[in-house]
C-alpha positions in Angstrom: -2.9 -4.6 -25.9 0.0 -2.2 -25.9 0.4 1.5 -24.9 -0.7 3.2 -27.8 -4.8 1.9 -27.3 -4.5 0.6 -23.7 -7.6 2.5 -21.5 -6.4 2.5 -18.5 -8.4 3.7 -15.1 -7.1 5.4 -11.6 -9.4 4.6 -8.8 -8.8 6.3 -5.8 -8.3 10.1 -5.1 -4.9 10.4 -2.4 -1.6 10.6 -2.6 -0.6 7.4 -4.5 -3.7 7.6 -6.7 -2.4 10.8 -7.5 1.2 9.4 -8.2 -0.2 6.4 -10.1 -1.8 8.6 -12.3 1.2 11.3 -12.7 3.4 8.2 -14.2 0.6 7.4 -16.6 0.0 10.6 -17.9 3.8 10.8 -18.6 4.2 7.3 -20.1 0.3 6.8 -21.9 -0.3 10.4 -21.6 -4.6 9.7 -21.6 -6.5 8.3 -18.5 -9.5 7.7 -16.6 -10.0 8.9 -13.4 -12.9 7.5 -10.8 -13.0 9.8 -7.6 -15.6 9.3 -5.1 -16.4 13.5 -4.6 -17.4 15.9 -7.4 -16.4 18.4 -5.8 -13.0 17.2 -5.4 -13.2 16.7 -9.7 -14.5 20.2 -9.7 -12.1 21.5 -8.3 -9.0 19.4 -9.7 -10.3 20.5 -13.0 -10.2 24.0 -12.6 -7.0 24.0 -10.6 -5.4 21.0 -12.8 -3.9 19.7 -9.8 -5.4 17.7 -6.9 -6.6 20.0 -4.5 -6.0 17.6 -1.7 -2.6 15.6 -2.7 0.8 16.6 -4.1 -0.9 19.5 -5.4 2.7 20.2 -7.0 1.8 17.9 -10.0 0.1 19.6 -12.2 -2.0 17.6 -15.3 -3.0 17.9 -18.6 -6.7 17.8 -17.5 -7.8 17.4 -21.2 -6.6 14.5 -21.4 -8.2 13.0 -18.3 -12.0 11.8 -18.3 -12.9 12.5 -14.7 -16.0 10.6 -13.4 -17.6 9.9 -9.9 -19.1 7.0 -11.2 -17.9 3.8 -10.4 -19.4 2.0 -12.7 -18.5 4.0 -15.8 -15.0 3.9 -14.9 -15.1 -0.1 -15.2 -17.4 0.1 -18.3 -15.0 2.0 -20.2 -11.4 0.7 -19.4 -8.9 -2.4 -19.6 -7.2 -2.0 -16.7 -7.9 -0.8 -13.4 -5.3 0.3 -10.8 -6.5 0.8 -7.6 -5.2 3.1 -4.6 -7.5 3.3 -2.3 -7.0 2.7 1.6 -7.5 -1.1 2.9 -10.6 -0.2 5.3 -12.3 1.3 2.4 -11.7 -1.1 -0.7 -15.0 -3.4 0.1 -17.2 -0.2 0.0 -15.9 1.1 -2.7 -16.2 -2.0 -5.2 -20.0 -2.5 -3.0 -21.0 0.1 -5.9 -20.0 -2.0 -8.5 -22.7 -3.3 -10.6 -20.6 -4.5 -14.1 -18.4 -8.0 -13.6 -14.7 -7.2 -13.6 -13.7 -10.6 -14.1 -12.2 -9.2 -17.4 -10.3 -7.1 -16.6 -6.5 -6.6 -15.1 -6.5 -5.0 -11.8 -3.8 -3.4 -10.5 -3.7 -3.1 -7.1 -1.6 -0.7 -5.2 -3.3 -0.9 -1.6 -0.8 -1.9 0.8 -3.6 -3.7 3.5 -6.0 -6.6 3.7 -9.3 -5.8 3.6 -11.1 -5.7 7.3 -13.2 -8.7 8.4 -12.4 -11.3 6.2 -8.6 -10.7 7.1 -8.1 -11.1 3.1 -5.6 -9.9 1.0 -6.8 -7.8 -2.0 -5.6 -10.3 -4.4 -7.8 -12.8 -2.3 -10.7 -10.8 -2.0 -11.2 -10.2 -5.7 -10.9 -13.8 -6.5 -13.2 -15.2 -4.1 -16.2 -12.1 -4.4 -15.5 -10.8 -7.4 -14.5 -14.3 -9.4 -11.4 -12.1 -11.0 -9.1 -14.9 -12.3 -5.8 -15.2 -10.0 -3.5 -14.2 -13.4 -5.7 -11.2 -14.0 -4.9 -9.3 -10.5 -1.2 -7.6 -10.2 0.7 -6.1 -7.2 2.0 -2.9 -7.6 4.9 -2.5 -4.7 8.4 -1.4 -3.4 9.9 1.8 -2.1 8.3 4.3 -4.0 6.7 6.7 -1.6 3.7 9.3 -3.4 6.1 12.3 -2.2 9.1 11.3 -4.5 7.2 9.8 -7.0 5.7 13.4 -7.3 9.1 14.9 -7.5 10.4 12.3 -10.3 13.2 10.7 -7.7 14.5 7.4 -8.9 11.9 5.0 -7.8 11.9 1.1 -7.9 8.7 -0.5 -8.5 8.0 -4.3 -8.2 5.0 -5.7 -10.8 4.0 -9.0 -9.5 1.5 -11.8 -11.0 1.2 -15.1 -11.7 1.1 -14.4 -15.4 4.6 -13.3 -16.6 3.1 -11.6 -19.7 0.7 -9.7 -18.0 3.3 -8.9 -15.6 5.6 -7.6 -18.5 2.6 -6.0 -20.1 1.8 -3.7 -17.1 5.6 -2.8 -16.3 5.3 -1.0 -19.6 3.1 0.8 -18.8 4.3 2.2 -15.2 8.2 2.6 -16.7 9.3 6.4 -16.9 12.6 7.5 -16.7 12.4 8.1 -13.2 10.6 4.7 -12.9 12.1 1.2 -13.0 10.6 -2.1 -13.0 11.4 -5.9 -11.9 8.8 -8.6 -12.3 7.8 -10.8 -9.6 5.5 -14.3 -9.3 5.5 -13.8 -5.7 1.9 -11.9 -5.6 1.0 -13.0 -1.7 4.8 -12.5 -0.7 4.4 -9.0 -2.0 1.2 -8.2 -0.6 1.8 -9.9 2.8 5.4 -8.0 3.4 3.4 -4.7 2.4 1.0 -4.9 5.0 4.1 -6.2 7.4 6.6 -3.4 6.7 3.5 -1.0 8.0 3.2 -2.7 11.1 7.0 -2.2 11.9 7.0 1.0 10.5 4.8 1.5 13.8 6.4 -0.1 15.7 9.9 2.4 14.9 7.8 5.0 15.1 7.0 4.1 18.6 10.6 3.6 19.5 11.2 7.5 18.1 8.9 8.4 20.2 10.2 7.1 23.3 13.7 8.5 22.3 14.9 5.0 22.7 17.3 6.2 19.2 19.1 4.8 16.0 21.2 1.9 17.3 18.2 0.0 18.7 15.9 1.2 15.7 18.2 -0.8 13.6 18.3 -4.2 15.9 14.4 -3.7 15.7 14.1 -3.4 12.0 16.7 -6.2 11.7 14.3 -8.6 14.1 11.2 -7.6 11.6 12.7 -8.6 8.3 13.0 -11.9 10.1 10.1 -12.0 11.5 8.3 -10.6 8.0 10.6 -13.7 6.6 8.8 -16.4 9.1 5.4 -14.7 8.8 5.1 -14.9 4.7 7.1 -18.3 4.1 4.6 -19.5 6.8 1.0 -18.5 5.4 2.9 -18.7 1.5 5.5 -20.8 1.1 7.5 -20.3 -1.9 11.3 -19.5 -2.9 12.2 -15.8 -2.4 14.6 -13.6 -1.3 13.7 -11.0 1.6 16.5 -9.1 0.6 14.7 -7.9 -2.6 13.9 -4.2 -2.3 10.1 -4.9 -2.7 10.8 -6.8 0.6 13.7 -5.3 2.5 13.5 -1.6 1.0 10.2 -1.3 1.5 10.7 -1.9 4.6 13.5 0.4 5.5 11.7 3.6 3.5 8.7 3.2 5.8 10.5 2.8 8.6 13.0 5.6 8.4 11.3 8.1 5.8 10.2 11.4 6.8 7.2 10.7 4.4 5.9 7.5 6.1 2.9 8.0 7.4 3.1 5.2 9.8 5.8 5.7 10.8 5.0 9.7 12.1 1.5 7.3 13.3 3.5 5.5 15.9 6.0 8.0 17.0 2.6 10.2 18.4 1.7 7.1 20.0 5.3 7.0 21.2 5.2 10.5 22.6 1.9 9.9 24.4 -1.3 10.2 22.2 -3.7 8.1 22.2 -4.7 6.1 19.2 -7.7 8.0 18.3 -6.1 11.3 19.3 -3.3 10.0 16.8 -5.8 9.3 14.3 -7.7 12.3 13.9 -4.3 14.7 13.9 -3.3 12.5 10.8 -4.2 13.8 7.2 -3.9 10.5 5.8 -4.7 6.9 7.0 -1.7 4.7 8.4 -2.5 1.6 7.1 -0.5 -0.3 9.7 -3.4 0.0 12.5 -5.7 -1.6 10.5 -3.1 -4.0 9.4 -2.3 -5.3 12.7 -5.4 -6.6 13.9 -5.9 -8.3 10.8 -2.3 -9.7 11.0 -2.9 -10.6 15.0 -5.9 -12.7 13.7 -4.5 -14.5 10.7 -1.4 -15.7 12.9 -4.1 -16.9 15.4 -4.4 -19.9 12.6 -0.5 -20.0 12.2 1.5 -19.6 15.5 4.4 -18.0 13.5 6.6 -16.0 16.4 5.7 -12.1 15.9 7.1 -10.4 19.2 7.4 -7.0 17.4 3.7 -7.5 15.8 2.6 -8.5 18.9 3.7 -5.7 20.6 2.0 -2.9 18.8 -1.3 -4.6 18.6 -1.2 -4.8 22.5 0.1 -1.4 22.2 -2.6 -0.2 19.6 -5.7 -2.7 20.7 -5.6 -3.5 24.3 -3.9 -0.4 25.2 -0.7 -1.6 26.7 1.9 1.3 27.9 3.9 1.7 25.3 7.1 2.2 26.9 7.0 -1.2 29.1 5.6 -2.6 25.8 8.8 -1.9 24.2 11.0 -2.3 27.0 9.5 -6.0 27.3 10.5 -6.5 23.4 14.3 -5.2 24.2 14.7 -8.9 25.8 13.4 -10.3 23.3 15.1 -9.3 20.0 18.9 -9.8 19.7 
C-alpha cells in the first residue's frame, strides 16, 4: 500500500474524528466517513462542514463517501481509524457483521473500554481476533481545536510492527503534522487514559482556587505515578519524558481546550458529577477512565494517591476539597 491507492475510513463523528479526517483530506485528499446519524451526514453535506464540531474546517465533500453504515465502511476500506468515545466503542463495533482481522486499525480513543477494563488494543485482539501488529495508537499533544487551526502538532504512531508504524505516519504527516514512531502500544494507550485522570484531578484543584504552584507539584506527582502505574501492568524500556507521555500530559492538564480538565474544575467549584456531566458538550473521558483504572490496580497495588483521589471524589462522592487537602500531605 502507499498513499496514492490507500482507502482509508474515519469512524466516529466529534471533534477528533473531525480532525483525523481534516489531516487526511489534506495529505490523501479522498476518504470514507462512517457516522452513526444521517442527519448529521445530511447536513455536513450541505453545509460541507460538520455541523456539530470545528465547524471552521470546511471539506471538499466530493471527495468524501459519507455512510451510516457500519458495515460498508469496513467492506470498502484498508484502514480504519477510529475516534469514538471509550463508553461507546463496544456498541459501536456490536454492529459489525464483516471480520476486521484484516485490516489496520487506527485507534485514536484515549479510554479502555467499560466492563472488561480493556484497552482498545486489547479488546480488538481478544473479540475481534485483529492480529496485535495490525492495531496502531494514534497519540500525543494534539488537541481537535489546534489541529483544526493547522498549529504545530506532534503525533506519536505506535505498533508493534515498525513498517506498519512507518506506513501510517505517512499517511497522518502534513506540514503542520509531525510524526515519531513508537513500539510502546500499551505505554501509549495506558498513559492516555492516565493523563485524563489528572487532567481531573488539576481541574479540581482550579476549582478550589488552590493555584499554579501546587498545580505543578500535582502534575509533577502524576507523571510519577503514570511512570509506576504503566511500567507496572507493561513493563518495558521507555522514557516518560517523551511528549506522547509527559506533553500529553501537560496539554490536558493546563489547555483551555481540555475537556477534562474544565470536567473537574466544575466539580471543583461545586457541581455535582451528573450536573457536570450534562452542562458538558463533549464526554471527559477521564470519569470513565478512573473507575476502570481504580479496578485494574485492584490486581496491581501500584501507589496512585492522586487516582485515588478523584475516583473517591468522582464515585463515592468524597468532598472534594478535604479530598485534596488529604493529597497535599501526601505528594512532595
Amino acid at each position: 500500500m502507499d498513499n496514492t491507492n490507500i482507502r482509508v475510513a474515519v469512524m466516529g463523528g466529534g471533534s477528533f474524528a473531525t480532525a483525523i479526517a481534516k489531516i487526511l483530506m489534506d495529505n490523501i485528499g479522498h476518504i470514507t466517513w462512517y457516522m452513526r446519524r444521517q442527519e448529521q451526514i445530511d447536513k455536513f453535506i450541505e453545509q460541507r462542514h460538520n455541523p456539530s464540531y470545528l465547524s471552521s474546517v470546511e471539506f471538499d465533500v466530493d471527495n468524501i463517501i459519507f455512510t451510516d453504515k457500519i458495515n460498508v465502511a469496513v467492506a470498502e476500506n484498508d484502514v480504519l481509524f477510529f475516534a469514538t468515545p471509550s463508553p461507546f466503542f463496544k456498541s459501536h463495533l456490536a454492529k459489525l457483521r464483516r471480520k476486521i482481522d484484516d485490516k489496520i486499525i487506527v485507534t485514536a480513543i484515549k479510554g479502555i473500554v467499560p466492563d472488561e477494563n480493556l484497552l482498545i488494543s486489547e479488546y480488538l485482539e481478544q473479540f475481534y481476533k485483529v492480529p496485535a501488529e495490525h492495531v496502531v495508537a494514534l497519540s500525543g499533544p494534539s488537541h481537535a481545536e489546534e489541529i483544526a487551526l493547522e498549529r504545530i502538532t506532534y503525533l506519536t504512531v505506535a505498533c508493534k510492527d515498525r513498517e506498519i508504524a512507518k506506513f501510517i505516519s505517512s499517511v497522518v504527516s502534513t506540514h503542520y503534522v509531525r510524526t515519531m514512531i513508537s513500539d510502546d502500544i500499551c505505554g501509549v494507550e495506558y498513559s492516555s487514559v492516565l493523563k485524563n485522570i489528572y487532567a481531573i484531578a488539576a481541574g479540581i484543584c482550579h476549582g478550589l482556587r488552590y493555584g499554579d504552584n501546587f498545580q505543578a507539584v500535582l502534575i509533577s506527582n502524576a507523571l510519577q505515578e503514570m511512570n509506576r502505574f504503566v511500567n507496572a501492568v507493561y513493563p518495558t524500556h521507555r522514557n516518560v519524558q517523551e511528549s506522547v507521555y509527559l506533553g500529553d500530559l501537560l496539554v490536558t492538564a493546563y489547555s483551555k481546550f481540555s475537556r477534562n480538565r474544565t470536567f473537574g474544575g466544575m466539580i471543583g467549584k461545586g457541581y455535582s458529577v451528573q450536573t457536570a456531566q450534562m452542562e458538558m458538550e463533549m464526554i471527559a473521558e477521564g470519569y470513565y477512565g478512573t473507575k476502570c483504572i481504580h479496578e485494574i490496580n485492584e490486581k496491581y497495588h501500584v501507589d496512585m494517591p492522586i487516582m485515588e483521589a478523584v475516583w473517591q471524589i468522582l464515585y463515592n462522592k468524597a468532598d472534594a476539597d478535604k479530598t485534596m487537602r488529604e493529597l497535599i500531605k501526601l505528594v512532595n
